[in-house]
C-alpha positions, 0 to 999 in steps of 0.5 A: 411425203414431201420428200417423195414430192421434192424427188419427183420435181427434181426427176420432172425438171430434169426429164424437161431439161433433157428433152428441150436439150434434144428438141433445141439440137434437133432443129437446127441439125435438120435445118442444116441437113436440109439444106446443102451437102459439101464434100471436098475431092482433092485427089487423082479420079480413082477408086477411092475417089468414087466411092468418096463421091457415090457415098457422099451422094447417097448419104445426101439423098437418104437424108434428104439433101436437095443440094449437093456442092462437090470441091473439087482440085483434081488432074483427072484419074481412071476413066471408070472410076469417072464413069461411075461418079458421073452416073450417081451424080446423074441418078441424084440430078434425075431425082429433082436435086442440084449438084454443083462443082465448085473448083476452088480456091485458086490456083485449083483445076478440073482437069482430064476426068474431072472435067468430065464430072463438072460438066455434069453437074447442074451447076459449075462455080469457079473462082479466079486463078482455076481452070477446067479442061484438057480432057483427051483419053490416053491410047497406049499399048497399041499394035504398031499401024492401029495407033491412028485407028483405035484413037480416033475411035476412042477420041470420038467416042469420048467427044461424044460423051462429053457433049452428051452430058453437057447441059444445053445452057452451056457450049457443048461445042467449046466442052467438045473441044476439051476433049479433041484439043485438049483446050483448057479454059481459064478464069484468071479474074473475075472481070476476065474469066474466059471459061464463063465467056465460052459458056462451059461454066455458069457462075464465077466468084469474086473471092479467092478462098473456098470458105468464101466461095462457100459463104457466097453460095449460102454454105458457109456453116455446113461441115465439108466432108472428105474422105473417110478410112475407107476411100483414103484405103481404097486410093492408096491400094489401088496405086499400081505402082505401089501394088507391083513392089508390094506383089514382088517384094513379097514373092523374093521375101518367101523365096528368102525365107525358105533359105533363112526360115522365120516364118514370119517373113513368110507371112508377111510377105504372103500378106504383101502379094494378097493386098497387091492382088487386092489392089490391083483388083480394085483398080481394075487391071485387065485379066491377061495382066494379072495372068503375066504377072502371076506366070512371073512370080511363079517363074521367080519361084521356080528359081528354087530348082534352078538355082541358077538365077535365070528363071528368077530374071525371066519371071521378073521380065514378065512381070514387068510386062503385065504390069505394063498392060496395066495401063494399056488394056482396058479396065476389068472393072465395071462402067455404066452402059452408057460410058464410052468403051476400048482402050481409051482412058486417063490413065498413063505410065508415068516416070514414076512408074518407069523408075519403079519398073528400073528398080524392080528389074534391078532388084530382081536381078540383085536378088536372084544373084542373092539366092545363088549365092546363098545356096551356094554357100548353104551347099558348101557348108559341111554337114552337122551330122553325117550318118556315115561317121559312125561306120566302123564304131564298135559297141555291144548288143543290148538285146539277142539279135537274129539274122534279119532281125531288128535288135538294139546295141548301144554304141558310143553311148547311145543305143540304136536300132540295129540289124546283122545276118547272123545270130548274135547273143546280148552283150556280144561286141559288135561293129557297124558295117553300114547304115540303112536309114533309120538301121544301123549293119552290125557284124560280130567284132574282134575281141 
């Protein structure tokens, strides 16, 4: 009896123990979710950025977060992909909540895109040694006497847009400018801060490091979080440049399988063009791209006919094209209503990606002169076996052979399917005449 008595205590005072645990941890996780969300954006403004940000934001609002701090060091990005962030930012903003963009620590930006998504946000910090602006869209790809046109449509638009989305308490005129002079605001001390004395931020912090940015804006203890698996994911595969070596290497890798069968060359170079598709699909590159690029890879295939290396240059040629367009056709992926459309973005061909069209083209032409080569010499080699080397080889019927028929004889040690226009016994000694596929011609020989 006592023993059972003491095993209950024992049970009782650890049940206790356990739940005390859980209630001691429980406050103070509310009390941090209940406070502040961080979320630390250090990259180009792009796919795997948005769903950085919008998850982010959703995260804070299913949990109850009524104040949202965006980190933020970034040279702007795909104009859609801005659109988007701004929209959430906007649906979190439109529910009572607080969003703010730190740009910090020093030496950070919000330039292009990002600028976008700072004036935004219900609240701008920065710290000294950053700068926010330089926010004009990029027109590329236009018809020569359209350049003009198309710009200034798509510059007012996108002027537009940002003083939409400036909040009254700031200078919509001086963001304006962001966006039709390229102007950038500087904050290089906390004395002299030029963007706060224009009014396109709010607030600037005597301190240089973000976690001191952080402590003074009372979210010194809060985790920051940044971008998990999927977004990092999302940003790498939806890199153009590194889609189009994926989509072309992949396609010359099954072409050189079918000259050196492996299989797994085959595989690997399938699974290469099925993460270009993706890619690009994700980055939103406009139809007649993915068209062009397509026709290209299936001019390079059609090099396996040809055989002369000109189908292989022509198709890298269109390819090249449409990955061109890329950057100078409006993106396929989708925006709010409300964000300005055309072809303006922020996105533009870059030197790397110039020196990476320089390398595709030079290895397209360098593999075409590969797969000529290789069959050239795979047509020069002799045969393993040639079916005609038995022509004129003497044997014996294993089996009575009527004219027309099919019997078999054995010849040179093997026996064969044969068929003659005369009958013939077994064991009779003949000779073959010809070969009719899968036949062997037999007449009777000379003993």
């Amino acid at each position: 009896m006592v023993k059972i008595t003491r095993q209950r205590i024992a049970l009782f005072l650890l049940l206790a123990a356990v739940v005390l645990t859980v209630q001691a941890s429980l406050p103070q996780q509310a009390h941090a979710a209940s406070s502040v969300y961080v979320a630390s954006l250090d990259q180009n403004i792009d796919p795997g950025a948005q769903d950085f940000v919008v998850s982010s934001i959703n995260d804070a609002t299913s949990s109850g977060i009524h104040n949202f701090i965006l980190i933020i060091n970034t040279n702007g990005g795909a104009g859609v992909n801005m659109e988007n962030i701004i929209s959430a930012i906007f649906k979190y903003e439109n529910a009572g909540n607080r969003f703010t963009t730190l740009i910090a620590p020093g030496s950070s930006h919000a330039f292009s895109a990002g600028a976008y998504i700072a004036e935004a946000s219900t609240n701008i910090t920065m710290v000294p040694n950053t700068l926010i602006g330089s926010a004009t869209p990029i027109v590329s790809g236009i018809p020569v006497g359209q350049e003009n046109t198309t710009f200034t449509k798509d510059l007012n638009a996108f002027t537009q847009y940002m003083i939409s989305i400036t909040p009254g308490y700031r200078n919509a005129t001086a963001t304006a400018e962001m966006v039709t002079g390229g102007t950038s605001y500087s904050c290089r001390t906390y004395a002299s801060c030029y963007a706060k004395q224009q009014h396109v931020v709010d607030v600037v912090l005597n301190v240089s490091s973000t976690q001191d940015a952080l402590n003074a804006m009372g979210a010194g203890d809060v985790p920051i979080h940044t971008p998990g698996i999927t977004s990092t994911f999302l940003s790498v595969i939806s890199d153009p440049n590194l889609d189009s070596i994926l989509f072309l290497a992949g396609t010359f890798a099954i072409i050189a399988d079918l000259y050196h069968p492996t299989v797994i060359v085959t595989v690997v170079g399938a699974a290469a063009i099925a993460l270009a598709l993706l890619g690009l699909g994700v980055f939103g590159a406009p139809f007649v791209s993915l068209v062009l690029m397509l026709i290209g890879a299936a001019f390079i295939f059609l090099e396996l006919k040809t055989h002369h290396g000109v189908s292989a240059i022509a198709g890298v040629i269109i390819f090249i094209v449409g990955f061109l367009l890329i950057f100078s056709l409006p993106s396929s992926a989708p925006a709010p209503a409300s964000a300005p459309s055309g072809s303006g973005s922020f996105n533009a061909a870059g030197p790397l990606t110039y020196v990476i069209l320089g390398l595709l083209g030079a290895g397209g032409v360098l593999g075409s002169i590969y797969l000529y080569k290789v069959r050239e010499t795979l047509m020069n080699l002799p045969l393993a076996q040639n079916p005609k080397a038995i022509i004129g080889k003497q044997g014996r019927l294993t089996a009575d052979l009527q004219a027309g028929e099919v019997a078999t004889a054995n010849i040179g040690a093997e026996d064969f399917s044969v068929t003659g226009s005369t009958d013939m016994p077994k064991g009779t000694l003949v000779r073959v005449k010809d070969v009719q596929g899968l036949r062997l011609m037999v007449e009777k020989a000379e003993n």
